[in-house]
VOBABA-216015 format. One record per residue: x, y, z of N, C-alpha, C in turn. Coordinates in steps of 0.001 Angstrom, whole numbers, plus 524288, in hexadecimal, padded with zeros to 5 digits. Example, Ala and Ser with C-alpha at 12.3 -4.5 7.8 and 13.67 -1.06 7.14 Angstrom:
REM VOBABA-216015
833867E9C681E788300C7EE6C81E78833907F31C81E78
832327F73681BA8835667FBDC81BE4832648001E81EBE
***
This chain:
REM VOBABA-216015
C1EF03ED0D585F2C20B03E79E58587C23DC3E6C45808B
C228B3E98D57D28C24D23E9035758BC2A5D3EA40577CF
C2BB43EF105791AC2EE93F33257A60C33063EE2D57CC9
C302C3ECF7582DBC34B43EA0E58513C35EB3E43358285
C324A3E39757F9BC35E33DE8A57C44C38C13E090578C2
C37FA3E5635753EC3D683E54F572E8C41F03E75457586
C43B93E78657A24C46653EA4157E68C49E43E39D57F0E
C451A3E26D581DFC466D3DDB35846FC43613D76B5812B
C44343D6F457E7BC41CF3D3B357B65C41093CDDF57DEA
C3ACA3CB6457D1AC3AE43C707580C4C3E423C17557EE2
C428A3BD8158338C45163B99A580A0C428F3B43F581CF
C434B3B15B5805EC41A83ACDC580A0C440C3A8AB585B3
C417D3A886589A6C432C3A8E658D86C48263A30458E6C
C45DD39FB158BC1C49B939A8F58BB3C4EF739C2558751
C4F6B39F3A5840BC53943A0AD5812DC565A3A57E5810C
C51DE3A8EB58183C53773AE875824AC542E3B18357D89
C533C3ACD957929C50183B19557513C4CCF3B4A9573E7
C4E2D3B91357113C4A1A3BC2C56F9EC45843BA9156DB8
C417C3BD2656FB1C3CC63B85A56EDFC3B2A3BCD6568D7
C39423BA50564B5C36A13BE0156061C31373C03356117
C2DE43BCD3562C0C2A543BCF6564B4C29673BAB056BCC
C270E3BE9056F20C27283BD6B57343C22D63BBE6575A7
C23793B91C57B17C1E203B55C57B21C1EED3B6D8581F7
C1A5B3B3A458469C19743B5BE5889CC1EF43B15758B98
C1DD83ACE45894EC222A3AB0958DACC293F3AAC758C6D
C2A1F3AE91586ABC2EC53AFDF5858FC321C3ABB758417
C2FDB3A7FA58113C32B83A2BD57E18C332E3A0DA578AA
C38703A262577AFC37EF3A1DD570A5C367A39C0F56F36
C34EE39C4456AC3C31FF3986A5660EC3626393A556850
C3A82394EE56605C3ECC38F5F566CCC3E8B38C6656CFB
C3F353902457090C402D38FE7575D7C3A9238AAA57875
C355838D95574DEC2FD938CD357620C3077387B0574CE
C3263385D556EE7C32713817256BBBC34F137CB857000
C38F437E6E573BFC3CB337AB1576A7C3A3F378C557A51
C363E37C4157BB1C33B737B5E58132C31B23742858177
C34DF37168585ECC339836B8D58623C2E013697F58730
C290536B1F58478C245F36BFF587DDC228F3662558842
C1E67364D058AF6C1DBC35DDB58D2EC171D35F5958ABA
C16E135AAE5873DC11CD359C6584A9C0F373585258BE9
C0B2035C1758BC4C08BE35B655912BC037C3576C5912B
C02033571158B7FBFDB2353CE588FCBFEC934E4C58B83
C040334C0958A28C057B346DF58A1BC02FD3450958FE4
C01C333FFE58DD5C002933C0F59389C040C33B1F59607
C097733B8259696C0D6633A07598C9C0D9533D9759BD4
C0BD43424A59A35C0DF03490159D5AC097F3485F5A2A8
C04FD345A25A2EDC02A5346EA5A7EEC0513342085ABC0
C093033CFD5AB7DC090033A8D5AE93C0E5D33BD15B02D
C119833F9D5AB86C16BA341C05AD8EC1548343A85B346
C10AD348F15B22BC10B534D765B3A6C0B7634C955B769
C0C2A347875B9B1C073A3453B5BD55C0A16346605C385
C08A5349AE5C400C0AF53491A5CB34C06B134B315CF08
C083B3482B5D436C03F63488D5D6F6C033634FA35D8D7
BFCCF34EB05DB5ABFA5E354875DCEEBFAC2357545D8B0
BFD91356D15D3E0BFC4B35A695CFE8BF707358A25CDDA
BF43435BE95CB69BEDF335AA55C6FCBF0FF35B3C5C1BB
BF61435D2D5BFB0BF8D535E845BA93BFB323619C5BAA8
C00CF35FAC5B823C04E93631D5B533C07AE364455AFA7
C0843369505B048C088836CE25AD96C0E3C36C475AC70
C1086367F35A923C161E369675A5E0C1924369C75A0E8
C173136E1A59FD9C174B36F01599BFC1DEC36D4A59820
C22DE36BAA59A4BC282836B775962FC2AB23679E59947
C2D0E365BE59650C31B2361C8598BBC3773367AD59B37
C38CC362FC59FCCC3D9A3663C5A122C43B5363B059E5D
C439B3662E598F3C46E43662D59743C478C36B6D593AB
C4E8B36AD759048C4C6F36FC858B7CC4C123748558E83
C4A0A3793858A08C49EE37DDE58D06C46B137F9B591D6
C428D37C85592A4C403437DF359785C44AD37AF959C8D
C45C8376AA59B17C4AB73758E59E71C4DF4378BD5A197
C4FA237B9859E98C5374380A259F08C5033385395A062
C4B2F3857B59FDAC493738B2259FF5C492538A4B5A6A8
C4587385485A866C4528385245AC1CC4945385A55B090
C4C79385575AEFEC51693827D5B1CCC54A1388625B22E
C52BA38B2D5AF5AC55BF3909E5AF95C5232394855B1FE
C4BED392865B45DC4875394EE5B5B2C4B00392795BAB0
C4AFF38F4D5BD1FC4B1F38BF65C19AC507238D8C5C5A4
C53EB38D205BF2CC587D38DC45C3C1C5D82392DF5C144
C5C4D394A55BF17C602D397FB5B9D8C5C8B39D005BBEE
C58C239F8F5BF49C58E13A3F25C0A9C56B73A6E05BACA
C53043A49F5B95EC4FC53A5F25B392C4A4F3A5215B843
C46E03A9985BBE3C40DF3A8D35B9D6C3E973AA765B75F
C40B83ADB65B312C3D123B0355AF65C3AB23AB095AB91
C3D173A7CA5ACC7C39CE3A2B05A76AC36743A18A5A9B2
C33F73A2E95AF12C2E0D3A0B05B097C2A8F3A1F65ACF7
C2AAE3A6F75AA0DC25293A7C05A58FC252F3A3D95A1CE
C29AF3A33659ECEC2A6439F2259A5AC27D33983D59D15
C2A6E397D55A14FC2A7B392435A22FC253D38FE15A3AD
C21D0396295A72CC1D17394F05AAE0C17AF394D25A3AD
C1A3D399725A1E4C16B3397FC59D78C14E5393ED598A7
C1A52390F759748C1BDB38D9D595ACC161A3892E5996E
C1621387E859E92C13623860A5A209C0DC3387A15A28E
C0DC338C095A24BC084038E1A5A17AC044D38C4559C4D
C07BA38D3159900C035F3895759511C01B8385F659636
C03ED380EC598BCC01FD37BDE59926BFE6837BC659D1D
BFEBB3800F5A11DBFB3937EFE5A46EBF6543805D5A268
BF5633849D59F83BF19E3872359D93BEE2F3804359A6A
BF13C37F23597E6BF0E637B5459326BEEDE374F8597B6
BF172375BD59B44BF05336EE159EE8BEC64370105A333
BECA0375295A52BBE911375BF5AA33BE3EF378A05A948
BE5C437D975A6A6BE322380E85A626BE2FC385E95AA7B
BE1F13899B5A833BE44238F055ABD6BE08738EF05B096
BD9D738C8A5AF95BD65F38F6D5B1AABD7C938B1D5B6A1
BD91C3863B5B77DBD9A8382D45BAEEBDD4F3833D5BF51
BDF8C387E95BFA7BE517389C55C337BE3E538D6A5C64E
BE1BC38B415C9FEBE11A391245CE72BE6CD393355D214
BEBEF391265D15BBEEB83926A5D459BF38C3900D5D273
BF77E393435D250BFC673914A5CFC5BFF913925D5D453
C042838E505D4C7C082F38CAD5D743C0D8E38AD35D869
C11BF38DB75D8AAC158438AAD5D79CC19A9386E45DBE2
C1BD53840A5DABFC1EE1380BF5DCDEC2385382F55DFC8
C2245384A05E6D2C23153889E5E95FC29FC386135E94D
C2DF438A825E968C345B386C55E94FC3658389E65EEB8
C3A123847D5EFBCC3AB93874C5F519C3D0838B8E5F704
C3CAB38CD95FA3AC3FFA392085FD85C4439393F15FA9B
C48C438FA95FA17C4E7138F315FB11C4E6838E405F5B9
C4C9338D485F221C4D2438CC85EB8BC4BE6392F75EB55
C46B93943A5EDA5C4457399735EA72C4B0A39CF65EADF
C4B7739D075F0DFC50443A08B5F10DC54A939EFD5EDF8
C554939B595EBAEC5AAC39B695EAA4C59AD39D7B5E2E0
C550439BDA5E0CBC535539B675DC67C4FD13A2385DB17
C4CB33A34C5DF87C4A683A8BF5E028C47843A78E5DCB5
C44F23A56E5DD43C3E293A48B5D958C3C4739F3B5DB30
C374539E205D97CC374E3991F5D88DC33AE3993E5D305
C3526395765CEF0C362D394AC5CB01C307D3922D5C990
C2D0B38FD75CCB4C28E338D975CC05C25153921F5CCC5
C2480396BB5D197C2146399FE5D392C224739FDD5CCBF
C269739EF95CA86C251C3A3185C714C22893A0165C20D
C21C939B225BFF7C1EEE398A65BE07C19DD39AE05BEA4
C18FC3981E5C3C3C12B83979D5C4BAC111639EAA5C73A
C158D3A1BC5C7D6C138C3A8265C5D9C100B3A7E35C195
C133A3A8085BCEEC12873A9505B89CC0DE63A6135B6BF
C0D263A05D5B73CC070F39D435B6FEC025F39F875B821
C04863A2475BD0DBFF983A2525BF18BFDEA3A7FA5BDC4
C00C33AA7D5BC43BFFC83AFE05BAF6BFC4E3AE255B4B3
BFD7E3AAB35B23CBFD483AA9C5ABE2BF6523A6815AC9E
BF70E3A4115B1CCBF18A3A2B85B198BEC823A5765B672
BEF2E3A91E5B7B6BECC13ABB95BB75BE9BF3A9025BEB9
BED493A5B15C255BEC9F3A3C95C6A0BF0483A5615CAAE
BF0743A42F5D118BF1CB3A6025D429BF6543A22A5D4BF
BFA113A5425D6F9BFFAD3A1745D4C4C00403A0755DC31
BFF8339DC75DED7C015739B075E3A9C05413997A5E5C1
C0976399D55E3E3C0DFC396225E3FFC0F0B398A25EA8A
C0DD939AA85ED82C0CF639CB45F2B0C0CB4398C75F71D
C0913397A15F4AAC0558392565F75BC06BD38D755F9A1
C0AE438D0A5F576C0CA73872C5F6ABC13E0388535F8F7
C163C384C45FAC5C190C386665FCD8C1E1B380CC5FD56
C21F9381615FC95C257037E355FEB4C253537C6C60519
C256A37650607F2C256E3764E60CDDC2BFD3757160D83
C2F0C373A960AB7C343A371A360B18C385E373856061E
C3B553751D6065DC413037564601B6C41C136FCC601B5
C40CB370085FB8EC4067369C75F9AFC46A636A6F5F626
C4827364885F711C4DB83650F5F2CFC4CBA365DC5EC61
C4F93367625E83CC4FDE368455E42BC4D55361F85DFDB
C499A363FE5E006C46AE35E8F5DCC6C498235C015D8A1
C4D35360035D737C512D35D8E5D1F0C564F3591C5D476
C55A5359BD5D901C5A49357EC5DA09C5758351ED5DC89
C5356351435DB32C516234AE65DCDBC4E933472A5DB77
C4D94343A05DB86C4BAF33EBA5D791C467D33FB15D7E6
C417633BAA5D5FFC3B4933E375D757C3A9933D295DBF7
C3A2133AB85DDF3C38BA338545E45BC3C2733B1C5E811
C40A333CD25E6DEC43C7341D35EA36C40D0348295E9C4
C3E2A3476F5E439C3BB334CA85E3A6C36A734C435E4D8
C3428347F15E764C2F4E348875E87FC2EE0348B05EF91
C331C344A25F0CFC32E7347A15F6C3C33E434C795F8AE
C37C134EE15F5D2C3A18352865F732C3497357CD5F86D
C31293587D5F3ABC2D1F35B215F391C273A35A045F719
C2965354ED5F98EC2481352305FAE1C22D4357CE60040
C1C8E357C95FD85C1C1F35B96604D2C1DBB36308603FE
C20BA362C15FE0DC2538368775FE5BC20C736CAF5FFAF
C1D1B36CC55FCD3C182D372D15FCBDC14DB3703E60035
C126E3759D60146C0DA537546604F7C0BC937C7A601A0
C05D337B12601C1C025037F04600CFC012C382B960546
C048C385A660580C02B938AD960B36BFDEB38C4D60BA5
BFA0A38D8260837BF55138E3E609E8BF0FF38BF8606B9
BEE8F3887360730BEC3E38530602D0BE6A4388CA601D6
BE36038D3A6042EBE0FB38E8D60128BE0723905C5FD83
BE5873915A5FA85BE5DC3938A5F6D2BE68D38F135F14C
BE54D38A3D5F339BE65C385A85EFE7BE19B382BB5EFE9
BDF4E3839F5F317BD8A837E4A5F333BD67A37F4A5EFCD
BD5B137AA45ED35BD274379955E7D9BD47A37D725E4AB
BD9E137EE25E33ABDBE4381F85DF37BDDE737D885DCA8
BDDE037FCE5D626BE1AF37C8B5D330BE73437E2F5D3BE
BEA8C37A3A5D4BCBEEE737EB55D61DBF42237D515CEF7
BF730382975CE96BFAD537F065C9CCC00C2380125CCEC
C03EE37D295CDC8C084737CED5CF9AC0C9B37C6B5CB5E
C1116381445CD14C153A381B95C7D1C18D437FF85C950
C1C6337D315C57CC213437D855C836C258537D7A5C328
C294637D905C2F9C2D1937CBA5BD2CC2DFA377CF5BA58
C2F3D372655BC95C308736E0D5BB5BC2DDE369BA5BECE
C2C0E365235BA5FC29AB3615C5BDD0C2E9835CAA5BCE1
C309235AE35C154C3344357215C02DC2F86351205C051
C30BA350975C797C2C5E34C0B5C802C267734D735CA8A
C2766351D25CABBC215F3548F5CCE1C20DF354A65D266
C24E0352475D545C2524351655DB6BC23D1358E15DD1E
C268835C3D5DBB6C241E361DD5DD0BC1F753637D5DCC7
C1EFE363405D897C1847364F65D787C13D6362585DB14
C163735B805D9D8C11C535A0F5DC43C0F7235BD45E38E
C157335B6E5E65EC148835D525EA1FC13D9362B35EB78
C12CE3651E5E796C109D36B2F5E725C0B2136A8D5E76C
C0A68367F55E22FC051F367475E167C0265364595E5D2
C043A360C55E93CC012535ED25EFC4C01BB362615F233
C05D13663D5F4A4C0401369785F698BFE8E36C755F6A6
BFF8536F075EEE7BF7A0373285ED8DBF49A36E355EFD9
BF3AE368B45EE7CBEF6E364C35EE02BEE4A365865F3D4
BF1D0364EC5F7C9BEFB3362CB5FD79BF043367E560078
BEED936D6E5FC70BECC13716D5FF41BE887372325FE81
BE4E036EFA5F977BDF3336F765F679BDF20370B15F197
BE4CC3718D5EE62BE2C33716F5E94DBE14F36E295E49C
BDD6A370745E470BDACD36BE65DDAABDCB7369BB5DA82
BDFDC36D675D7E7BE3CC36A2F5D491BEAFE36D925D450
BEE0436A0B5D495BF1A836D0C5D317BF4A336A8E5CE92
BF5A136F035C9DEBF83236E6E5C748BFE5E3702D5C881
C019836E645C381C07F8370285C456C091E372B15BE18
C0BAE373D45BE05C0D5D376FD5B901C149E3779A5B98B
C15D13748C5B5D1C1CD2375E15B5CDC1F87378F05AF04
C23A4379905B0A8C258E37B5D5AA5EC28A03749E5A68C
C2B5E370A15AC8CC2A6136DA55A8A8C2D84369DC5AC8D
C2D973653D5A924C2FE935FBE5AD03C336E35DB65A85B
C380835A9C5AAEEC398F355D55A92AC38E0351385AA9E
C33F334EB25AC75C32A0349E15AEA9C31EE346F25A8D7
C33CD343E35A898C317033FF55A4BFC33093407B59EFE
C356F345D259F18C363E347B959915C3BB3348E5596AF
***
């Protein structure tokens, strides 16, 4: 490992500097310092981040600034190697708001058919890889499933983005969800219209609680 860092030395994945010291999620001091993070303490942050069928979410940064761009180059710029940086960045807070031992099953926010192909990933399922590997739980994202190609959520007002999703997932086999806590990933919370109808899907297959976990929102901020 010595050997191939001085070969290949690790960079800082939002700048691409040489890191001096290297860390597991590969982000220099300055880069770290920028990060837009959202005091999650504040009383304002649970009625932002209040949406239905969720039990709590998980959004550690505003979407602005360098996660702005990180995301946005994860999403659509053909960068997935920033899932470690971005999912870990996320992982703290969950550790810190939920707790590890409360997560029997991780999940991500299944994208459709015709995105995966045109994009060749989906951007939420290597997130909640890497989560679920770091909390050693069983990562599901299997389970749940798109029923319809929904239009591009960016391109519509809230009430355009909440029909549009209304109904979208259905849980293919719910024994693998009764009375599980479930945590559902996804990249950005705008108005929560996704998640939430993610999160009814796990609920009205039997699960206990479902949480959500994102890298970050611009609602409100």
């Amino acid at each position: 490992m010595r050997l191939t860092n001085l070969i290949f030395p690790p960079k800082c994945v939002f700048c691409s500097n040489v890191l001096v010291n290297s860390s597991d999620i590969n982000i220099c001091r300055k880069c770290f310092d920028e990060i837009p993070f959202i005091n999650m303490n504040d009383e304002e942050y649970f009625s932002i981040f209040s949406t239905s069928f969720c039990d709590e979410v998980v959004c550690p940064c505003r979407y602005e600034g360098i996660i702005k761009k990180a995301l946005t180059d994860f999403k659509f710029r053909d960068r997935p190697s920033l899932y470690r940086a971005l999912a870990s960045i996320v992982l703290t807070k969950i550790t810190e708001f939920i707790g590890e031992g409360d997560i029997n099953i991780v999940s991500a926010v299944p994208l459709s058919r015709k995105r995966f192909r045109i994009r060749g990933y989906n951007q939420a399922e290597l997130l909640a890889s890497y989560i679920s590997r770091e909390l050693n739980v069983v990562n599901a994202s299997n389970v749940v499933r798109r029923t319809k190609d929904t239009k591009k959520q960016a391109s519509l007002d809230k009430e355009g983005r909440k029909s549009n999703v209304y109904n979208a997932f259905t849980v293919i086999d719910s024994k693998y969800v009764v009375n599980k806590n479930i945590l559902i990933v996804d990249d950005i919370f705008t108005t929560g219209s996704t998640i939430s109808e993610c999160a009814k899907a796990f609920k009205n297959a039997g699960a206990a609680k479902v949480y959500a976990a994102v890298v970050a929102s611009g609602r409100y901020f």
